[in-house]
C-alpha positions in Angstrom: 107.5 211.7 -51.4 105.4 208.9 -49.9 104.4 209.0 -45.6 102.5 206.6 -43.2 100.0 207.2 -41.0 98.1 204.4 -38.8 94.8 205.1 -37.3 93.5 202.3 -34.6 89.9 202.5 -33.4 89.7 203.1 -29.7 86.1 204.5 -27.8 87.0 204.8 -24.5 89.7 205.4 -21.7 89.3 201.7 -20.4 93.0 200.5 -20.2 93.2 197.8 -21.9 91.6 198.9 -24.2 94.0 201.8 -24.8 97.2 199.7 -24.4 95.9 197.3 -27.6 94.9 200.6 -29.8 98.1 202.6 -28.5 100.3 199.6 -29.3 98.1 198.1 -32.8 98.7 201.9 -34.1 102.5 201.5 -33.1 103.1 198.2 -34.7 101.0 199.5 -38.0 103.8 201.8 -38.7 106.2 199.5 -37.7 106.4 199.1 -33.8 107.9 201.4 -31.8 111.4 199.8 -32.5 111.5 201.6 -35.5 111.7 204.3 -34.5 113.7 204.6 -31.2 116.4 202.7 -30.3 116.8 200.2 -27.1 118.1 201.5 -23.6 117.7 204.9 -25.1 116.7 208.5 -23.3 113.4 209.5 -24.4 111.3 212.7 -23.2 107.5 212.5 -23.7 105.9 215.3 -24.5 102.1 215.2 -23.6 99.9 218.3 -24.2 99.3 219.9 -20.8 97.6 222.9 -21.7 96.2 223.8 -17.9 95.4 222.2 -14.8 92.4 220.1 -15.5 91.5 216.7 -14.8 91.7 213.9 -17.5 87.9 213.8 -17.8 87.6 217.8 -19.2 89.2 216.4 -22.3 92.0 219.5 -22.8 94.7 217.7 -21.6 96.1 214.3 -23.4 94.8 211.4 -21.3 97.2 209.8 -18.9 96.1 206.4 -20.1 97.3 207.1 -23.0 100.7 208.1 -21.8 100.8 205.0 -20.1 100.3 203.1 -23.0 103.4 204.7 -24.9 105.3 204.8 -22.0 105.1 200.7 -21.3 106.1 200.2 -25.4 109.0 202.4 -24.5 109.8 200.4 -21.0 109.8 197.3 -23.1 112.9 198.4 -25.0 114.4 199.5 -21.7 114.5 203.4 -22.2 115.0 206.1 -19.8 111.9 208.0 -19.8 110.9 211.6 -19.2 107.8 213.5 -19.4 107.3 216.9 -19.3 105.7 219.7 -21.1 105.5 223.4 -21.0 101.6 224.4 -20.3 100.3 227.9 -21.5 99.0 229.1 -18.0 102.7 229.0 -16.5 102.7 233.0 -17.3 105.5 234.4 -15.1 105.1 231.8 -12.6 106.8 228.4 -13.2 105.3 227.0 -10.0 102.0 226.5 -11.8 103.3 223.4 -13.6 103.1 221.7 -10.7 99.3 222.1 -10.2 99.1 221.1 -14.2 101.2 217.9 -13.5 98.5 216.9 -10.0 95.1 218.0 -12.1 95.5 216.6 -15.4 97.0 213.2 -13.5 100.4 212.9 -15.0 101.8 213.2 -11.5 100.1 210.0 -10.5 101.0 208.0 -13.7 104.5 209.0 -13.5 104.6 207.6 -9.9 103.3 204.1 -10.5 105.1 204.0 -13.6 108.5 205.3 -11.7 109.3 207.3 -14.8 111.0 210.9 -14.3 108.7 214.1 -14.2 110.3 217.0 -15.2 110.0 220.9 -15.7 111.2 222.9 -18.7 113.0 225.1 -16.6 116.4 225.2 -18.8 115.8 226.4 -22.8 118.7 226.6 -25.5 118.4 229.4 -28.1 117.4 227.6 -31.3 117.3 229.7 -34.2 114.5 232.5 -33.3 113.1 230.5 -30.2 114.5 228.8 -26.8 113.5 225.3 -26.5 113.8 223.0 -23.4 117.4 221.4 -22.5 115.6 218.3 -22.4 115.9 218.2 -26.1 119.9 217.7 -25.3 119.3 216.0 -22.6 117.5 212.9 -24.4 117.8 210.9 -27.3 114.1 210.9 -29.2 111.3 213.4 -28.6 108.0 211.2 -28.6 105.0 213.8 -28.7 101.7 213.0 -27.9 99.4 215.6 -28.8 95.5 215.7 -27.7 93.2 216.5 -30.9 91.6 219.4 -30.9 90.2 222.8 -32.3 92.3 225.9 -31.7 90.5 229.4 -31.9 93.8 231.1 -33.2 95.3 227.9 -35.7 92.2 226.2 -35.7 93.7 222.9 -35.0 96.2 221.7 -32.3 97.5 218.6 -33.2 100.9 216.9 -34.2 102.8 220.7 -35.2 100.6 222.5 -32.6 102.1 220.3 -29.9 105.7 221.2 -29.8 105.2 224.5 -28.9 105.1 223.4 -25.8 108.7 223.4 -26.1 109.3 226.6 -26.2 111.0 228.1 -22.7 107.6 229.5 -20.7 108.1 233.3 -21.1 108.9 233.1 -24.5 105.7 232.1 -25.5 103.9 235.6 -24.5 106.9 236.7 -26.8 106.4 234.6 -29.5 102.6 235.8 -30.0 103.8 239.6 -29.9 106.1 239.1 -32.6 104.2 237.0 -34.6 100.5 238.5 -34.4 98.8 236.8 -37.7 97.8 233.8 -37.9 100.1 233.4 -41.2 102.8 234.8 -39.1 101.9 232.1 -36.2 102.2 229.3 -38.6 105.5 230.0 -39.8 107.0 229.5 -36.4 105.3 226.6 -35.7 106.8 225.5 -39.3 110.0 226.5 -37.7 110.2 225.0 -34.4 108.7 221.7 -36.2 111.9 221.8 -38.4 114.0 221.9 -35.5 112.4 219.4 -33.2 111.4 216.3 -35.5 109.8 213.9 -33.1 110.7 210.4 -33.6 107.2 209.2 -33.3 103.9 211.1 -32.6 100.4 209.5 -31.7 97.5 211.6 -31.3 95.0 211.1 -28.7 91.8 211.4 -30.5 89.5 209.3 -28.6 88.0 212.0 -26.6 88.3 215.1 -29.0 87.4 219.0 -28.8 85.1 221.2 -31.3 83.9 224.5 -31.2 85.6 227.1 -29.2 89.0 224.8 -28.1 91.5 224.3 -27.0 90.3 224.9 -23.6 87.2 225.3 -21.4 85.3 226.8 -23.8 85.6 223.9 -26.3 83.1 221.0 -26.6 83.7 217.4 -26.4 83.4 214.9 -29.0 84.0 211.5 -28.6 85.8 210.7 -32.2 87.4 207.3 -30.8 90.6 207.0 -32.9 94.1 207.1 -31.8 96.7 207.9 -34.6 100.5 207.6 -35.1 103.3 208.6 -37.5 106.5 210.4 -37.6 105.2 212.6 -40.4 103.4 215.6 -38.1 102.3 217.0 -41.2 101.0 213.9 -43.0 99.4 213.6 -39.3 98.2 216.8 -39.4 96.3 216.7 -42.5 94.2 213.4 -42.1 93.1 215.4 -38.4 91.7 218.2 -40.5 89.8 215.7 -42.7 88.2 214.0 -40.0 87.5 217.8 -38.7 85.8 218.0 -42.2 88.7 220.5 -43.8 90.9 220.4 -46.2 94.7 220.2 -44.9 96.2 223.6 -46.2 92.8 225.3 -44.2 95.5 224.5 -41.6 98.3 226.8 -42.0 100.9 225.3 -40.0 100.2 222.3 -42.4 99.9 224.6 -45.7 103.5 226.0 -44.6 105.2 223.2 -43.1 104.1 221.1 -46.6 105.3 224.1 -48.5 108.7 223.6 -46.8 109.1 219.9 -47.8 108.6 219.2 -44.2 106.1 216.1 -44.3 103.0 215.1 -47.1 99.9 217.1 -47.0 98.5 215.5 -49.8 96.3 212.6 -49.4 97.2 210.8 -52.4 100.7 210.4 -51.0 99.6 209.4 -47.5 99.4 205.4 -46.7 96.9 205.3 -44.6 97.3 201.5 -42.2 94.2 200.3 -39.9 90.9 202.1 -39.9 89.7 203.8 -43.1 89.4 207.2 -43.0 86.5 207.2 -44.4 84.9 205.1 -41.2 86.5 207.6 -38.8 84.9 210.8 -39.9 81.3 211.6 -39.2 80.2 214.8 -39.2 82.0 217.7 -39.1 83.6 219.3 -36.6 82.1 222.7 -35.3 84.7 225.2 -36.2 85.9 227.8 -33.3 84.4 231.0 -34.2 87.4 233.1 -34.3 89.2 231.4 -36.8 86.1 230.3 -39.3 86.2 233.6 -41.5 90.4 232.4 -42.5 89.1 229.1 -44.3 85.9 231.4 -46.2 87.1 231.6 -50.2 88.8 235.0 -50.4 86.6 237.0 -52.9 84.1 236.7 -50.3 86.2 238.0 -47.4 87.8 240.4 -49.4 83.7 242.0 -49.9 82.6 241.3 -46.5 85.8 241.0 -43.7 84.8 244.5 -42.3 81.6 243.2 -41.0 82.6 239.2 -40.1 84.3 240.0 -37.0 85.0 237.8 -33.4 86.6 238.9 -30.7 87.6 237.8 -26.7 84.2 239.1 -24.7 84.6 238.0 -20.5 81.7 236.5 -19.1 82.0 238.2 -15.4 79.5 235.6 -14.3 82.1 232.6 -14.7 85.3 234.7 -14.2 87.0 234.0 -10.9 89.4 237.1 -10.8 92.7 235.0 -11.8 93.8 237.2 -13.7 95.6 234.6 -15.7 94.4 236.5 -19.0 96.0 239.4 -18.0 99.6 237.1 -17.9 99.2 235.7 -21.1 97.8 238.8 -23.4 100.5 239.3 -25.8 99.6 243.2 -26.1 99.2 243.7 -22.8 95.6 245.1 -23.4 93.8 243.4 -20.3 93.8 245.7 -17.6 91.9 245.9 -13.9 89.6 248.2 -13.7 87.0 248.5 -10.8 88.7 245.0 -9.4 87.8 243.1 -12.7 89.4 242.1 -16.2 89.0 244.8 -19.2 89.7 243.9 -22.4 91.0 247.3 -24.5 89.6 246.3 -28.4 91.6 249.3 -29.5 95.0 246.7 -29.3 93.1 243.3 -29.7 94.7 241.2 -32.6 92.3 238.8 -32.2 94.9 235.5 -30.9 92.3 234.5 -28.4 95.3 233.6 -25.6 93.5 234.7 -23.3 90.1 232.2 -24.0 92.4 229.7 -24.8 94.2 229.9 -21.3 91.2 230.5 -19.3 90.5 228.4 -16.4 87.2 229.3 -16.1 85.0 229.3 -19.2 84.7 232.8 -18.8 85.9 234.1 -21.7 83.5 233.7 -24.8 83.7 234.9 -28.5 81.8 237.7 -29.3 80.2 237.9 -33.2 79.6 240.3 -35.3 75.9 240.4 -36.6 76.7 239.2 -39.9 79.0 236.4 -38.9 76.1 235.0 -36.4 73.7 236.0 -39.9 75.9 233.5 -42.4 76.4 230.5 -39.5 80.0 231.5 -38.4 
């Protein structure tokens, strides 16, 4: 089993210069003809993790919507874009301030394509996923490259959780609690929803402590496409400086046949990966100890611990941690955010979804003592 992945060169959000990369990685895997059919229905699915502007790098840039969305015009499709963002909690309404912020409100304007909410889900297996799957012929994702303190990366598999109907996601997390756990339903909602083509926007990228405010930029430059999210997803964690099973939505979704993870069988079209990776990415620190070889964890994972610590400093009293905790541990006391460690597992929802950079990770001594 052979897959293709193009990767086109791109440095900035200039955009012309991210209509020819968006469009030169399309046409290396065969233009965007091959893959969706004229005067069809097609939903694009950005990631829209929270209501920030283009230029904090945690959503996927509009200018690279607009890229997609003009190959898509040219074939005369109805277009959609939506996505599902993480902060919605119990209050739908929020998507509205995603869509302003992150300026996917404006590029869906002037180019008069359709904005919508995932506001209707169909029960798909164990998960509800957006009616706009019905409703449209092709799913084209385009995911925003980045670290991920829980799966380490967010990327082409990472993406279509966004899918999932809001509430459900808080769900989701309870039920599945381990990061092995976590994978196998992004496996699973990947082989329900096969998007007909994915390109990643990798230009401005996130290290460290991602996927949101607490991340760190890092201008990678490269824009990549495919229809294999796994094959995708394995030549992101090789630019990160990983291996692709150290990503185990890859590692499971490969195990399941679902796409190539191995590099050998991956045709790589434009830039050489080799010329696309520098150094390596900084890990987050709650998910470094899962990629460390197992006899070594096995001696020492009682003293290599992270966990969620709240920077009062930096918190605004949002209280949108307290939505999103899966366990329901983050309570108010004295008119502020507590986190109880006695029911922590450690998924870092509540960092991730934090407006504010005020959520940090806490190490143990000697994970600070061997670099982690």
């Amino acid at each position: 089993m052979n897959s293709s992945v193009a990767i086109a060169r791109c440095d900035n959000y200039d955009p012309a210069q991210v209509s020819a990369a968006v469009k030169r990685a399309v046409d290396l895997t065969g233009g965007i003809g091959a893959f969706v059919r004229p005067g069809s229905k097609v939903l694009v699915k950005p990631n829209l993790l929270m209501a920030q502007p283009p230029e904090a790098g945690i959503t996927t840039h509009p200018e690279v919507v607009r890229a997609v969305v003009r190959l898509l015009k040219e074939l005369g499709c109805k277009i959609f874009i939506g996505d599902g963002p993480s902060v919605w909690g119990s209050k739908p309404e929020n998507v509205d301030d995603v869509y302003d912020k992150s300026g996917i409100r404006t590029l869906a304007r002037e180019e008069g394509i359709n904005l919508v909410k995932f506001s209707r889900h169909r029960w798909r297996e164990k998960f509800p996923l957006s009616c706009w799957l019905d409703d449209c012929d092709y799913l084209v994702s385009i995911p925003k490259f980045k670290t991920h303190c829980f799966t380490i990366l967010t990327g082409a598999i990472k993406n279509l959780y966004g899918l999932v109907s809001g509430p459900s996601k808080t769900e989701l997390h309870k039920q599945y609690i381990t990061p092995v756990g976590f994978a196998g339903i992004l496996a699973d909602i990947y082989a329900v929803v096969r998007p007909a083509l994915t390109i990643v926007d990798g230009i401005m990228a996130m290290e460290g402590d991602g996927p949101g405010t607490g991340g760190k930029l890092r201008n990678s430059g490269v824009l990549i496409a495919g229809n294999d999210c796994v094959a995708i997803d394995s030549i992101l964690a090789l630019i990160m400086g990983l291996k692709p099973d150290d990503i185990l939505s890859t590692k499971e979704a490969s195990g399941r046949d679902l796409g190539v993870s191995d590099i050998a069988s991956i045709r790589i079209h434009g830039e050489k990966l080799a010329d696309v990776t520098g150094k390596h990415f900084k890990l987050p620190t709650g998910s470094v100890a899962r990629i460390i070889p197992q006899v070594i964890l096995g001696i020492f994972k009682r003293f290599i611990r992270s966990h969620p610590k709240i920077n009062y400093n930096n918190c605004a009293d949002c209280r949108i941690c307290i939505e999103v905790c899966p366990q329901d541990i983050i309570k108010v006391k004295a008119g502020r955010p507590v986190i109880d460690y006695s029911g922590c597992v450690h998924c870092f929802c509540c960092q991730e979804s934090c407006p504010n950079a005020a959520i940090k990770i806490k190490k143990s001594f000697l994970a600070k003592l061997i670099g982690l």
